[in-house]
N, C-alpha and C positions, 0 to 999 in steps of 0.2 A: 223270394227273400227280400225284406225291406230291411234297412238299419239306420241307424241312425247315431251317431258318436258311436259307445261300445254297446246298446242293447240292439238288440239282432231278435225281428218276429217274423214265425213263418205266416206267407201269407200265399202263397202259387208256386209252384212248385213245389254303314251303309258308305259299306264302302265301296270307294274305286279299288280296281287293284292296281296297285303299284310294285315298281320291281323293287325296291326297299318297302316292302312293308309295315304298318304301325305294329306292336306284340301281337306276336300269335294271329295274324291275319284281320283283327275286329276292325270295324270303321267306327270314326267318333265325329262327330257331327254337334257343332250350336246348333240350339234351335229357341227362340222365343215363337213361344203362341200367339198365334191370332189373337190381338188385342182390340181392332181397331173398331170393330163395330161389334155390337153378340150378333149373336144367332136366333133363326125364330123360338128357338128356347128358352132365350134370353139370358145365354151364358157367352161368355167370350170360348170361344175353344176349338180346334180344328177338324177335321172329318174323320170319324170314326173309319178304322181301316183291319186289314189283318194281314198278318206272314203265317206261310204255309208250312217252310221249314226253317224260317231264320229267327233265332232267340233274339233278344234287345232288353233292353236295360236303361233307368232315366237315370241319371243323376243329380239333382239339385245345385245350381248357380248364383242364383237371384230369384227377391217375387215367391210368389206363394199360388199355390193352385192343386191340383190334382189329376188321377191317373184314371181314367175308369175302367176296368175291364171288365171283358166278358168270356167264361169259359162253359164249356158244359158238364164238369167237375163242379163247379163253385157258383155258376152262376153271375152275377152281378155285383161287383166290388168296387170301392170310390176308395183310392187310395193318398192320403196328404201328399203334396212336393212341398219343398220349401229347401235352402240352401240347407247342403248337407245331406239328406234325405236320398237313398237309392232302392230304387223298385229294379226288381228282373222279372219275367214274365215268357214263359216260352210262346211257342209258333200256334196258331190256331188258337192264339185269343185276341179277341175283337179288342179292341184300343180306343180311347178316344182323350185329348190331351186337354186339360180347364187350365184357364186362368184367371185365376181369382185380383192379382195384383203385380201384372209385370213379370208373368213366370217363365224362366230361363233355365234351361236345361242340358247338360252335354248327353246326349242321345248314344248309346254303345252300342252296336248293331256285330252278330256272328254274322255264321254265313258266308262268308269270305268273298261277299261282295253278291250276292244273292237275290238283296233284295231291290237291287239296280238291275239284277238283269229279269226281271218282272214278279218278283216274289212279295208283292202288296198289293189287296183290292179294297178298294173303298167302298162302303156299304152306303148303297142307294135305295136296298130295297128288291124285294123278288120280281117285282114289274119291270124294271129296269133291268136286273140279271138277266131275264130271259128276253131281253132286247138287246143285243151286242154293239149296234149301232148307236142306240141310246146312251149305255153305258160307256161308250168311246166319247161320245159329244160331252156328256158331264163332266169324263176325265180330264180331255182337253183343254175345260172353260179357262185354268189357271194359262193359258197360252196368252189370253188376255189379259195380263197384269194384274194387279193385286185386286179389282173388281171383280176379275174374274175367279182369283182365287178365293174369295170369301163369296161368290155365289153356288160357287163348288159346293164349299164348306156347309153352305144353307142348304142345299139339296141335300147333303148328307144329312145336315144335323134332322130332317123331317121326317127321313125312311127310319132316323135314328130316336124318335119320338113315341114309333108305333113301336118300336120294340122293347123301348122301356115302358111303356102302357102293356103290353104281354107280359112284361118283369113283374108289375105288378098287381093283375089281376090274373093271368092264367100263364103260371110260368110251365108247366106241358106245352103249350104254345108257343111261349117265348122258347123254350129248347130245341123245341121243332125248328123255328127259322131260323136260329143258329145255325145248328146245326146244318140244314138247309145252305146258309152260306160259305161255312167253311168250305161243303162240297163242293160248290160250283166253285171255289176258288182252290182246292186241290186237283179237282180234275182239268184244270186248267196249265195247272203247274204238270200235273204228270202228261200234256203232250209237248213238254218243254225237258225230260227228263233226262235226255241225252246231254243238251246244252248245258244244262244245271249241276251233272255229274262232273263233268269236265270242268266246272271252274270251279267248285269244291274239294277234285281231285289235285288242279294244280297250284291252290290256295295250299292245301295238308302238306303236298309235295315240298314247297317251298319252306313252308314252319319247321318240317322234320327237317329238310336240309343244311337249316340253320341251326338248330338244336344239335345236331350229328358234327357239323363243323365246329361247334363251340367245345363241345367234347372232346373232339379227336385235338382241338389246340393246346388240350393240357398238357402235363408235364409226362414224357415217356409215350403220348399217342400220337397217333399217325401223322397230325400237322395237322390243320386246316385254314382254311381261308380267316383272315380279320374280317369279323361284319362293322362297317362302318355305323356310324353314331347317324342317326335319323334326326330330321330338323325341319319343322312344315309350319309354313303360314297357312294362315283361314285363307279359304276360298272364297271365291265371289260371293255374293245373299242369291240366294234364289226360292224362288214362293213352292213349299211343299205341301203335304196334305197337313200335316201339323201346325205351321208358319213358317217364321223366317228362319231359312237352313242356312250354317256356314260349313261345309264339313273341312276340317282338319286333315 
């Protein structure tokens, strides 16, 4: 769903955890895109990635750019940001973040904290997937500072060249390695699938708790606990696959 003021077009369809939670368990996160140099594309914009099971959502800040995605429903979609502007997009669609002028965006992440405990892969390309070693050293480069996070981003954006060149001359193709990727990055997640239950289970646990206590505090039910009022400064910057992250 995208909107924008009141019209509404259908178009598809990161957090910690904390013991006071933001609503209903989401993470929100600043993020400005990669500005500082483009890409061999020659777009400014960050590494094309995917979630396996956690939905996300942009919302518009600042600055003007776009959303790209990729599903294998839809295929290949460039969707506007600009302030104001909110895209949602579920799990298993490939992402990739533009910016056209300074684009700034609050990042809404489900999940209940998911996609921190490894539920994103960054598309390098199937030479690379079927290198684990490799794929670890590209991941890592952003270890090196913000050079290393925009050489990251360049490796991404070249595997991410050949596949919009299948987009558009042989999309049979281009859904093959899709498709292709989403796999090796689900069956990735499903040897994680116990850990991942577990902090989905105690993310829901906590939501219901709260909701169950706010109810029973009404008038003639059981009692329950007051939830205290929630109050969070930005977090340090730190270099992700998109840009500069503050999460909230």
């Amino acid at each position: 769903m995208i909107s924008e003021g009141s019209q509404q077009v259908d178009s598809m369809n990161g957090s910690a955890l904390f013991e006071k939670s933001l609503i209903a368990g989401v993470g929100l996160t600043h993020l400005r895109v990669y500005d500082q140099r483009p890409g061999p594309d020659g777009v400014q914009s960050g590494c094309a990635h995917v979630h396996g099971v956690t939905e996300e959502a942009y919302f518009g800040l600042a600055g003007e750019g776009c959303l790209e995605l990729h599903d294998l429903e839809h295929g290949f979609r460039s969707v506007p940001l600009r302030k104001g502007t909110y895209v949602q997009f579920p799990p298993d669609t490939l992402h990739r973040s533009v910016s056209l002028d300074g684009l700034e965006v609050l990042a809404i992440m489900g999940g209940a904290g998911l996609a921190e405990r490894g539920d994103a892969r960054i598309y390098f390309g199937a030479q690379v997937d079927e290198d684990p070693d490799e794929y670890e050293r590209l991941r890592g480069m952003v270890d090196a500072g913000l050079d290393g996070a925009l050489r990251r981003r360049d490796a991404s954006v070249q595997a991410y060249r050949a596949l919009m060149n299948l987009w558009h001359r042989d999309t049979d193709a281009y859904r093959a390695e899709l498709r292709r990727f989403v796999e090796v990055h689900r069956r990735m997640l499903a040897g994680m699938r116990d850990e991942l239950r577990e902090v989905a289970k105690g993310a829901s646990l906590r939501v219901a708790r709260q909701a169950l206590a706010r109810v029973d505090a009404l008038p003639g039910g059981a009692g329950g606990a007051a939830i205290a009022a929630a109050s969070r400064e930005y977090g340090d910057v730190r270099l992700g696959m998109c840009g500069f992250l503050r999460q909230v």
